[in-house]
N, C-alpha and C positions, 0 to 999 in steps of 0.2 A: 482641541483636535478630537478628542474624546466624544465630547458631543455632539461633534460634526458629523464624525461618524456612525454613532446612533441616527443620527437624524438620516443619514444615507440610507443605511441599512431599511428604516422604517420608512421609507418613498417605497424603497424597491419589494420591500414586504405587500404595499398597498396594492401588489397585482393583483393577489388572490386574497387576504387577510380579512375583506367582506363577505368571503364566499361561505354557505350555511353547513360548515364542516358537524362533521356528529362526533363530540367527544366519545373519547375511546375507541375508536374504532382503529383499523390498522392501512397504513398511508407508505406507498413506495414511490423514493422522489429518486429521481435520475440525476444525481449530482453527488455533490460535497456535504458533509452533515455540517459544516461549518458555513454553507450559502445562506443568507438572509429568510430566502422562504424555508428551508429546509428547516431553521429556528422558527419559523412561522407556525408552522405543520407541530412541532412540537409544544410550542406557545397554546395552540389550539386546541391540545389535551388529545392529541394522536399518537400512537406507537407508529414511530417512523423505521422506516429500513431504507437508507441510504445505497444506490449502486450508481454502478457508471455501466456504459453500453455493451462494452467486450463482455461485461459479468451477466446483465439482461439477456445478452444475445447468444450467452452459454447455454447448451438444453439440458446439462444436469441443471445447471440453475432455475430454466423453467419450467423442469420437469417438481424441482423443491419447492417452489413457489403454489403452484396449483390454482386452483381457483379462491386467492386466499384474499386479496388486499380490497377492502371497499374504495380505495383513493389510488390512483397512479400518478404524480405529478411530472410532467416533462416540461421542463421552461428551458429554450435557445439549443435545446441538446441533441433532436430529430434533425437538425440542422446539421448536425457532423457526422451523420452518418450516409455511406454511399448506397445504402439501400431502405429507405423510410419505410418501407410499405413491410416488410420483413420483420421490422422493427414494430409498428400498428398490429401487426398479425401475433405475434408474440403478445402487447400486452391484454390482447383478446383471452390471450387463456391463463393470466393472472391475475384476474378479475373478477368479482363476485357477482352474482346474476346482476344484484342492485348497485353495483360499484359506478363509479366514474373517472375517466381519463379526463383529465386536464391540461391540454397543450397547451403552449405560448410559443409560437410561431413569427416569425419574425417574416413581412409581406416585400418581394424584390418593388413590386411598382408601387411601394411606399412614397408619400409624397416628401417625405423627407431629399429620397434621393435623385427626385427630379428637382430640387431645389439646390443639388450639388454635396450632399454629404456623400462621402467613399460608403462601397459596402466595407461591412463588419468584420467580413471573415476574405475580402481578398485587400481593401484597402484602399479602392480603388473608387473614382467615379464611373456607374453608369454598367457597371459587368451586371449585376442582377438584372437591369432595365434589358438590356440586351440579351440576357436568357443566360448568361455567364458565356458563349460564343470565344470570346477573346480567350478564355483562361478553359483548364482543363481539357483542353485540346486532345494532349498528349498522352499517351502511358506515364509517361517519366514524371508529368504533373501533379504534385501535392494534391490529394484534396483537403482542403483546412472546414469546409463547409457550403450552406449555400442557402439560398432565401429561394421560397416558392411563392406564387401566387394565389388567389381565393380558390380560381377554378384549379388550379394544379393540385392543392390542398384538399378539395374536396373529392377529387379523383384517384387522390391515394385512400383516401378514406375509404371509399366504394370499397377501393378494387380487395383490400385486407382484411374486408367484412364488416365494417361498421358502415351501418344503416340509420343510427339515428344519431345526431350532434346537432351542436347549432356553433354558428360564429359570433362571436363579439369582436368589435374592432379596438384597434387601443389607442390613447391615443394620449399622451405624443410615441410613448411608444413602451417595451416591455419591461426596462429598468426605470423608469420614470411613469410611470403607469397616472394621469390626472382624468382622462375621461373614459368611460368605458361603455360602447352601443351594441345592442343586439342589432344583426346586420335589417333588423326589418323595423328599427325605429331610429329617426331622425333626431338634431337638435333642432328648440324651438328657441334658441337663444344666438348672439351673435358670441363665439366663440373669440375675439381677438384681445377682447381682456383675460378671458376665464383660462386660457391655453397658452403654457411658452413652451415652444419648440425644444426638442433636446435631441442634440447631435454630438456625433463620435467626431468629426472633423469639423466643428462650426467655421474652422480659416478658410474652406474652401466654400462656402455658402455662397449663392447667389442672387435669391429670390427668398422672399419674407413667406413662410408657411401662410401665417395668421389671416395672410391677405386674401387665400384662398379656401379654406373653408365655407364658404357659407355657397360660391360658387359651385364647389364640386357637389354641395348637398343638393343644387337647385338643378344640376344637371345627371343626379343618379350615377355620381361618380365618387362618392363618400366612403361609402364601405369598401369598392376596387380600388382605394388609392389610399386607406388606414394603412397606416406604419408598420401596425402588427395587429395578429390577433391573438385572442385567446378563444381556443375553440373543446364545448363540454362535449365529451363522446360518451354513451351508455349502451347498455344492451333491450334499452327499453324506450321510449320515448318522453321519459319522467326528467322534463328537466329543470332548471331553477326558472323562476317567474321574474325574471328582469329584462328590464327595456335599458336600461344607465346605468352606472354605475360612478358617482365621482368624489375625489380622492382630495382627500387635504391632508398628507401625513408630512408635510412639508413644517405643518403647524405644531411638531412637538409633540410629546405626551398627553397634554391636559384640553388641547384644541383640535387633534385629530380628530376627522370625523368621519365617515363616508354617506354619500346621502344618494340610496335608492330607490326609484321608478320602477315600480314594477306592475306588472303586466294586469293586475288587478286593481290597477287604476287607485292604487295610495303610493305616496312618498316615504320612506322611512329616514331617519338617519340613527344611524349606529356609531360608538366610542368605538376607536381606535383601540382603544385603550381602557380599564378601570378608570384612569386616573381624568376621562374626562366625560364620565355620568353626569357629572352634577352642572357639564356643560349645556347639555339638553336641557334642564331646572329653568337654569339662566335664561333660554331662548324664550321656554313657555312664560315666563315670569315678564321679560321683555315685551313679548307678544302684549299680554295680558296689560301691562302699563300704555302702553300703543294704544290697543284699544279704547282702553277707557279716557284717553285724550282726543277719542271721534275718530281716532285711524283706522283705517280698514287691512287689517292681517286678515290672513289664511287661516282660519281655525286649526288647532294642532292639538294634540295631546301626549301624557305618556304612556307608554304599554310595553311593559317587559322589558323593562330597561332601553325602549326606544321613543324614538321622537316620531308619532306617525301624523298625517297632514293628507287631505286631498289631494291629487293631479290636481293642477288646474290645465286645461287645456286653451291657454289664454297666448296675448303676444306679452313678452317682457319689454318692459319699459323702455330700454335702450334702444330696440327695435321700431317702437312707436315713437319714439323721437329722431330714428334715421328716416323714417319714412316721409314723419312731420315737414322736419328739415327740406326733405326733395317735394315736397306737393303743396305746401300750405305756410309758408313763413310766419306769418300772424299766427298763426294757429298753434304754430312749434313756441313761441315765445309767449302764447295766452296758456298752454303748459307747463311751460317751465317758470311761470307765475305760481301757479297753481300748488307748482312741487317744491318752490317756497314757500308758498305758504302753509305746507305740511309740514315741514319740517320747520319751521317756528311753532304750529300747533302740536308740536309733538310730546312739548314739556312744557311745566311752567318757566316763565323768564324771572331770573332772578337780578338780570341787570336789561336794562332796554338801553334800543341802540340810541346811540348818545350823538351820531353823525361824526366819530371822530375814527370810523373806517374799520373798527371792532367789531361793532354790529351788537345783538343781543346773547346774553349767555345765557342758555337751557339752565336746567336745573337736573337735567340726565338729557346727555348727547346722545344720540347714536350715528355712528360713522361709519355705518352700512348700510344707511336710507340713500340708498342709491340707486340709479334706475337699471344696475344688475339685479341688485335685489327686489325687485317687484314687479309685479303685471301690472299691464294696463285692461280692465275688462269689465264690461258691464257697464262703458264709461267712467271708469275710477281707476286711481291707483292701488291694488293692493299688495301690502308688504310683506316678507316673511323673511327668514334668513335673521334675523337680527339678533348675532350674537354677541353683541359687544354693547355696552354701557358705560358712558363716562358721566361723572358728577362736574358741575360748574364748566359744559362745554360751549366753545363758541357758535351756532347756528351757520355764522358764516364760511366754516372752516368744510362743514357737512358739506351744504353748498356749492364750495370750491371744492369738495372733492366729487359733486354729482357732475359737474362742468366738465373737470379735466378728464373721470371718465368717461363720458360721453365723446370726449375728442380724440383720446384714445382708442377708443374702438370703434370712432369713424372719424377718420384722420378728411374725408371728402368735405364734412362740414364746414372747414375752415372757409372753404369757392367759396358758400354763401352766407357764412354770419361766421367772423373771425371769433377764435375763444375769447380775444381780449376784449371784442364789443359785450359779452357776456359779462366778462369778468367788470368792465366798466357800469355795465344797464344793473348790476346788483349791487354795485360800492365795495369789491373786490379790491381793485386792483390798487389801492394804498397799499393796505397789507399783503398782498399777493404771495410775498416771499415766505410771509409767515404761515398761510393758509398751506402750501405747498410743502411745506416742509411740516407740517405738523403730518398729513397725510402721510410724508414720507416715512415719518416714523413709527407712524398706527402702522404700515405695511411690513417696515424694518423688523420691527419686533414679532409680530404675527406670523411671519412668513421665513423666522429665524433666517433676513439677509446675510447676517454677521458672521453665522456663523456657517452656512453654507456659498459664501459669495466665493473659495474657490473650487468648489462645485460647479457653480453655475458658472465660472469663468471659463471653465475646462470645456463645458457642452451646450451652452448657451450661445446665440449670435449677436454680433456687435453690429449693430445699422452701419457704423462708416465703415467695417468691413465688409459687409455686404454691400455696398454701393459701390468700393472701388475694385470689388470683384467686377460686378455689373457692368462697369465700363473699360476692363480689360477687355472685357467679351465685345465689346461693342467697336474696337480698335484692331487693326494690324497693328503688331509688336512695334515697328515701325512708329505707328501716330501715338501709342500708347508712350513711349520714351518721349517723345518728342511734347506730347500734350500735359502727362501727367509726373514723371519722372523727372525731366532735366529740366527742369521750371527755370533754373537759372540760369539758364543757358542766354547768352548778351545783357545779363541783368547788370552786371559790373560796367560793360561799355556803353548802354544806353540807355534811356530815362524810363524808370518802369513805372508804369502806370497801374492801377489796381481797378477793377472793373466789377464795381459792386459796395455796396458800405453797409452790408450790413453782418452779421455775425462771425463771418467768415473772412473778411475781409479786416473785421477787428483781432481776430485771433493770428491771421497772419501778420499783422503791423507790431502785437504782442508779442512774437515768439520770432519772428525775421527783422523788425523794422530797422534795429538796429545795424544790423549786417548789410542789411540791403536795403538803401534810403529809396522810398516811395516819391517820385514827383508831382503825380497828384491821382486822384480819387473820384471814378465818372460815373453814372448811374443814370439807367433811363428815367427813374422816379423824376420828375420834376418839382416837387416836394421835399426833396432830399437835398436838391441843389442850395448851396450854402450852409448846409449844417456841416459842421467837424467830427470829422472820426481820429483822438488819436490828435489833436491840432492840425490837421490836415484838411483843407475844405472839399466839397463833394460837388463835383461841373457836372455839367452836361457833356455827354460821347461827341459833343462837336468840335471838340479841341481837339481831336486825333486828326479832323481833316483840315487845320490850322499850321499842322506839323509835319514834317519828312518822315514817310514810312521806315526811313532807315536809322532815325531819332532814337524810335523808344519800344519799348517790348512791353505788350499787355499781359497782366496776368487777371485769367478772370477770378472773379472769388466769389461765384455763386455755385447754392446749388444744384440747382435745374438750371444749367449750364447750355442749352443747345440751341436756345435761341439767340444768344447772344451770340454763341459761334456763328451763324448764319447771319446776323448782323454784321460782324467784321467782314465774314467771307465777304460779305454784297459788296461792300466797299473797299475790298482790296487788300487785307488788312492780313497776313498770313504770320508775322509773328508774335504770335500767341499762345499761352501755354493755362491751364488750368489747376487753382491752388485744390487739393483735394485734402480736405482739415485731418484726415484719418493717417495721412500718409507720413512718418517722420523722414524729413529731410534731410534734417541735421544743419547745426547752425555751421555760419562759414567760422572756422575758429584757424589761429594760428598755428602753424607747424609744431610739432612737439617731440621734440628729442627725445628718442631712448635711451632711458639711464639704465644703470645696472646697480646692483647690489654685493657686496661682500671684501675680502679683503685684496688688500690690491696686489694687482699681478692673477689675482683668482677672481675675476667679477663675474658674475651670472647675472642674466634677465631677469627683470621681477616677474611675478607670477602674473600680473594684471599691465595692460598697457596705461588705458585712462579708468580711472576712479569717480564715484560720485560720492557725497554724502548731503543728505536735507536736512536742514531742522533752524528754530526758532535761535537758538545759543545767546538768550537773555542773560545776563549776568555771566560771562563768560568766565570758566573754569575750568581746573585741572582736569574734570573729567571731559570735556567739549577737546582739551589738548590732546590728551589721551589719547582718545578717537584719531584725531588728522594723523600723528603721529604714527601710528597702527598701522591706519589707511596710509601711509605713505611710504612707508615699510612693505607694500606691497603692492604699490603703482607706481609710475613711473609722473603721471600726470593726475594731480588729483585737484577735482573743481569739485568747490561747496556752494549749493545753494541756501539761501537765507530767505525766511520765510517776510514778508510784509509786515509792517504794524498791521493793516487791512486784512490780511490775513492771518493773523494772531485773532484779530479781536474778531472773527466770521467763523473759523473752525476752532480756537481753544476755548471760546469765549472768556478773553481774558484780555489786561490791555497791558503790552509788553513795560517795563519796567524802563530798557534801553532803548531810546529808538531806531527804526532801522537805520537809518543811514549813520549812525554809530555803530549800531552790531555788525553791519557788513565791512565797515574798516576795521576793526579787530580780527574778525577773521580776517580778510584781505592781507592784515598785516603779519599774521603767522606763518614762517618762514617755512611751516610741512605745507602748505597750501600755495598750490599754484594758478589759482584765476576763484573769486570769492565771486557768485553770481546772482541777483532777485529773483525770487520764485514768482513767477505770474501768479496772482488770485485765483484767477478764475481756471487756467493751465496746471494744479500744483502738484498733481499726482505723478506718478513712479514711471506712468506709462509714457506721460509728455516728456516727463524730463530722457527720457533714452530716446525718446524720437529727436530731440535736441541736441546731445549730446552724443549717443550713441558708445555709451561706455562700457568696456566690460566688465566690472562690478560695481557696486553702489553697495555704500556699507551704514550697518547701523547698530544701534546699542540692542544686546539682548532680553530687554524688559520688554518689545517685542516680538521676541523671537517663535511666540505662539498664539500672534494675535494673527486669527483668520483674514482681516485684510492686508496684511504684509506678508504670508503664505501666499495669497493671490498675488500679489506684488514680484515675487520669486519666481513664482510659476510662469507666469509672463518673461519675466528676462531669460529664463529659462529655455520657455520658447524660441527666443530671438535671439539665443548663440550668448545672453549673456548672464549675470548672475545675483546675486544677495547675498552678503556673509554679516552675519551678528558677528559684533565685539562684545565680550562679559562688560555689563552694566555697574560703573563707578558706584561703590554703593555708599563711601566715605563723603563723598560732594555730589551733589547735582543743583539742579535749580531749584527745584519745588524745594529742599529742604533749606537753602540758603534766603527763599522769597518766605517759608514759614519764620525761620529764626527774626528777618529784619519784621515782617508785621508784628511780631512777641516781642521784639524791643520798642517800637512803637504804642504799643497798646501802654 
C-alpha cells in the first residue's frame, strides 16, 4: 500500500515536476504543505510558504508578502473561491517583476464531462456544461466551487491585469496529469493507446473519451474541450518554450521520465527522478545497437543530464498504418512485411524459427519496436523511444505485440482485415496465448498494474459499464427492464432460446446454464450452423418460424444487438430480452432461511445474510476448516467456491495434488458449508462471482490482506452494498507447507 501510494503521489506531482524551476528561489503554493506538489516544490530545492485563500486574501498578509515570491503555485484552488478575479489581482502584487503564476484550472466543457463524469465540486452530471444554471441559484446555496471555461478563464485574466500567459491543456486531466499541449500545437500521434481517461465517477460514463480525440483535433475543438489546463501567467512575455509535455510517472522511480517538445524544434527527456539517469544511457545505448543492425533511429544524445533528439515533423507509424489499412490493403500488408522484417533484423538470431509456432529468438528483443514508437518518413521507418532490452527474446512475441497495438488503437481495422487473419499470415496464432500474455506482463510490470490496479479501478472506465450505460440511454425505463433487466422473465415457462454462439452467449451457458436449461442456439452465421457451444448445437433463426410464438423466449447474446432486434421485430417475434455480460443477475438459487446466533431463548441475527469464500483447498485442512467455520459464525448461508484442475494449472501454474471433483466433495461434505460451487475458468474473479451470487461478504485468509488486487477486490464490494473481511492466516498448517513436507519425504 506504501508503494502504491508513492506511486500516487508521484502521477500527481507530474503536473508541474518538468517545469524549469530555479533552485533556491522562494515558491508560494495555495494549499497543504503535506499536498504532493507542495513536496514537489520543495523536492525542487525551493523555500515554499504554504497558505490557503482566507490568509492570501488577508491584506496584512498581502501587504507582508510584497513583491517577494518568484513562483505562486495555485492547483484546483481559484476554483473555491467566489471571487477569482480578486484573488488574480492580489497575486499581482506578490510577485516578482520576473516571477511566475502557475494555475491548474480545471475546464467545465472538459470532454470528460460530456462523456457523463459528475462535476468535481457539485457531484453532479452536466452543471458546469450548463454554466452551473441549476445549482447556486439561491442565497441560501453553498458555494463548494466551480469550473470555468478557456474563454471565461482568459477574461478573468484580462480583467485583474495580467496581459501575458499562455494555456496548456491537460490531458486526461490535473491529478493525473499524461499529456500536456500548448494551446497552439497539436498532436501528430493517434492518442488511443498513449492516453486512459481518468474520472471522478467512472460508473456513470457513457461514451469512450479515447474514441474522440483525434476528431476534436481535426475540427479545432482540442484545446475548447481539454479537461484542464495549466495556464503560466508573468509580468513579462518570457515564457517556457514548450509545445508537449508527456508524463510517465506511473513507471516508478527508476523509469520515470518526461519527454519535451519544445518550441525550438528539439525533443528532450528528463528523469523524473535521480534514480533514472542512467535510463536515458540505456536508451542511447539501444539506439546505437539498432543502428548498427541497419535500423534507422532518430539520432539522440546526452546533455546535461538530458536525452536531447530532433522534432521529427513526420507521420507515426500507427497513423500510416490506419491510413494504409482504409486506402491501399496490399500496400498496408507489404508494410507490415516490411516491419517484420525489421524486427527479425534487429538482432542476431540465436535460434531460427523451427515451424513449431515459436518463431526465431533475437539475441536482444526490444518490445517497443512498435509502430507507437516510430515514424514512417522519407519512406522508411524510423525508431526511437527504445527503452527496454531483453536477452534470448522471441521476435514473434514483439510482433504480436505491434499487431494488437495497432488494433487497439484502431479498433475499425478489424471491417477490413481481422487481427486473427494477421495473427494467422505470421504463424501467431498457435502461441497466441503466449504472445499476449508475455506483452501482458512487459506492461504489468512497467506501468506498476499491481500495484496501482485499485487506483485505476476507482477512476478508470470498465467497456461493459460503459455500454450498458449506453443502452439505458437508448431505452424508456420501461424497455430498458423489460430488454435488459428481467431477462428471465417466462424463461422457467417456456423454451429459451439463445440468439448468438459466440462469446457471450458462452459465458451466459457458463454462469446460467444450469439454472436456466437452453433449448437450442441460432445464429445467422451459416458457418456456425452445426458446431456446439457447451454440447448444444448452433441452427439457423428458422426454427423460430417452425414454432408457436407463445413456446419460447429469445434471449439475444450479441453484442451489437440491433439488428437482430429488427430481425425478430420483422417477424413478429416480441418476446425477447437481451443478455448484457456486464450485468450481474444473479443465479436462480434456493430459498435460504435465516438463522440466528447465540444462546437460546437470546438469538440474534448474524451480522451477514449470505457468505462467499474461493479458493483451491488442495489437501484439505484444519486451516481451510477454520476458515468455513469463522465464515459461518457469521452468515447465515455460506457458499464456497472451488477452483478448477484447469484452473489451478492456467493461474497457479501448478497441477492440483486432489482432483477437483474430489476437493469439491470434501468441501460439499463440511457441515459449516452450505452449497460447495465450480468456479468458471474463464469467470473466476470476485467481481463474477457477486454478480452470481450477490452476497454480503466474501471472506478470506489475511496473507492477503494487502495485496493490491484483493484491496481492489473490496473496493468493488464495497461499492455494491457489499464486503471483504480477512480471517488471520493458519500459520501452523496450510498447503504449500504440507505439499513441501510430502515432496521432502519423496525425494
Amino acid at each position: 500500500m506504501e508503494q502504491s501510494q508513492d506511486l500516487i503521489k508521484g502521477i500527481q506531482k507530474g503536473l508541474l515536476q518538468w517545469y524549469d524551476f530555479h533552485e533556491g528561489c522562494e515558491a508560494l503554493y495555495i494549499g497543504e504543505r503535506a499536498e504532493p506538489l507542495a513536496e514537489m516544490l520543495v523536492e525542487k530545492g525551493l523555500k515554499v510558504f504554504c497558505a490557503t485563500f482566507p490568509e492570501v486574501l488577508c491584506q496584512d498578509r498581502q501587504n507582508g508578502y510584497g513583491h517577494r515570491f518568484n513562483y505562486i503555485v495555485c492547483i484546483e484552488a481559484l476554483e473555491r473561491v467566489t471571487d477569482p478575479t480578486e484573488a488574480l489581482r492580489a497575486f499581482r502584487g506578490m510577485l516578482r517583476q520576473d516571477g511566475k503564476l502557475l494555475l491548474g484550472m480545471n475546464n467545465r466543457f472538459g470532454i470528460r464531462y460530456f462523456c457523463g463524469d459528475r462535476d468535481i465540486y457539485t457531484n453532479r452530471c452536466f452543471d458546469g456544461v450548463e454554466g452551473y444554471r441549476r445549482v447556486y441559484q439561491k442565497a441560501e446555496d453553498a458555494f463548494r466551487g466551480r469550473s470555468y471555461d478557456m474563454a471565461e478563464l482568459k477574461d478573468m485574466l484580462r480583467q485583474s491585469g495580467w496581459s501575458c500567459f499562455q494555456f496548456f491543456s491537460v490531458f486526461s486531466e490535473l491529478r493525473n496529469p499524461t499529456l500536456i499541449y500548448a494551446e497552439d500545437f497539436l498532436p501528430n500521434e493517434d492518442l488511443t493507446n498513449r492516453l486512459f481517461p481518468f474520472y471522478h465517477h467512472p460508473q456513470n460514463v457513457f461514451l469512450d473519451e479515447r474514441m474522440l480525440y483525434g476528431d476534436l483535433a481535426e475540427n479545432g475543438m482540442f484545446h475548447q474541450m481539454a479537461n484542464a489546463y495549466l495556464i503560466e501567467c508573468g509580468m513579462s512575455d518570457d515564457m517556457s518554450d514548450i509545445n508537449q509535455v508527456t508524463c510517465s510517472m506511473d513507471r516508478g522511480k527508476e523509469n520515470a521520465l518526461f519527454t519535451i517538445i519544445r518550441k525550438s524544434g528539439i525533443v528532450e527527456k528528463k528523469p523524473a527522478y535521480t534514480e533514472g539517469e542512467k535510463r536515458l544511457k540505456v536508451i542511447i545505448e539501444n539506439g546505437q545497437d539498432l543502428a548498427e543492425h541497419g535500423i534507422s533511429v532518430v539520432t539522440a544524445r546526452l546533455e546535461h543530464g538530458s536525452y536531447i533528439m530532433p522534432y521529427v515533423d513526420g507521420e507515426v507509424a500507427q497513423l500510416y498504418f490506419e491510413r494504409l489499412i482504409e486506402t491501399d490493403v496490399e500496400k498496408f500488408l507489404q508494410e507490415m512485411d516490411c516491419f517484420q522484417g525489421l524486427i527479425l533484423q534487429s538482432s542476431e538470431i540465436v535460434k531460427q524459427d523451427l515451424g513449431d509456432g515459436e518463431g526465431a529468438i533475437l539475441r536482444k528483443g526490444y518490445p517497443d519496436m512498435v509502430p507507437l514508437n516510430c515514424f514512417y518518413t522519407g519512406g522508411e521507418f524510423v525508431f526511437y523511444d527504445q527503452e527496454f532490452c531483453v536477452e534470448n527474446y522471441p521476435a514473434n512475441a514483439i510482433l504480436a505485440r505491434t499487431i494488437t497495438t495497432f488494433y487497439c488503437g484502431y479498433r475499425e481495422a478489424n471491417r477490413i482485415i481481422s487481427m486473427d487473419t494477421l495473427f494467422e499470415r505470421y504463424h501467431l496464432a498457435e502461441k497466441r496465448e503466449k504472445w499476449i500474455q508475455m506483452e501482458g506482463m512487459f506492461l504489468t510490470e512497467l506501468l506498476n498494474h499491481n500495484q496501482l490496479s485499485v487506483y485505476y479501478n476507482q477512476h478508470r472506465i470498465n467497456e461493459g459499464a460503459l455500454n450498458s450505460n449506453r443502452q439505458r440511454i437508448n431505452c424508456t425505463d420501461w424497455e430498458y427492464r423489460k430488454l435488459f433487466v428481467d431477462i428471465f422473465e417466462h424463461a422457467d415457462t417456456r423454451r429459451l432460446i439463445l440468439f448468438g454462439s459466440g462469446n457471450f452467449a458462452e459465458k451466459f451457458l457458463t454462469l446460467y446454464g444450469r439454472d436456466y436449461p437452453v433449448y437450442a442456439i441460432i445464429d445467422n452465421n451459416e458457418k456456425k450452423w452445426g458446431n456446439k457451444v457447451k454440447g448444444i448445437e448452433v441452427q439457423s433463426p428458422d426454427i423460430l418460424q417452425q414454432m408457436r410464438k407463445d413456446e419460447y423466449k429469445v434471449l439475444i447474446c450479441i453484442k451489437n444487438y440491433v439488428s437482430v432486434m429488427e430481425q425478430l421485430n420483422a417477424l413478429g417475434i416480441t418476446e425477447y430480452s437481451i443478455y448484457d455480460a456486464n450485468i450481474g443477475y444473479g443465479r436462480k438459487m434456493d430459498a435460504r432461511p435465516v438463522q440466528t446466533s447465540g444462546q437460546k431463548g437470546k438469538e440474534l441475527p448474524k451480522k451477514y445474510h449470505v457468505g462467499y469464500i474461493s479458493g483451491v483447498f488442495d489437501l484439505f485442512h484444519v486451516g481451510h476448516l477454520n476458515m468455513f467455520k469463522r465464515a459461518k459464525e457469521q452468515c447465515d448461508y455460506l457458499i464456497v467456491g472451488v477452483v478448477t484442475d484447469e484452473g489451478v494449472r492456467r493461474y497457479k501454474k501448478a497441477e492440483p495434488f486432489v482432483p477437483f471433483e474430489e476437493r469439491i466433495e470434501l468441501v460439499r461434505a463440511c457441515r459449516y458449508v452450505d452449497e460447495a460451487v465450480e468456479i468458471p475458468v474463464q469467470y473466476n474473479d470476485t467481481k463474477e462471482a457477486y454478480k452470481l451470487y450477490h452476497f454480503d461478504c466474501q471472506f478470506s485468509g489475511s496473507d492477503y490482506e494487502n495485496d493490491p488486487f484483493w484491496i481492489s477486490n473490496k473496493n468493488y464490494l464495497e461499492q455494491n452494498g457489499s464486503t471483504l473481511v480477512f480471517f488471520p492466516y493458519t500459520q501452523t498448517t496450510n498447503s504449500t507447507r504440507i505439499k513441501a513436507l510430502i515432496e521432502k519425504r519423496l525425494m
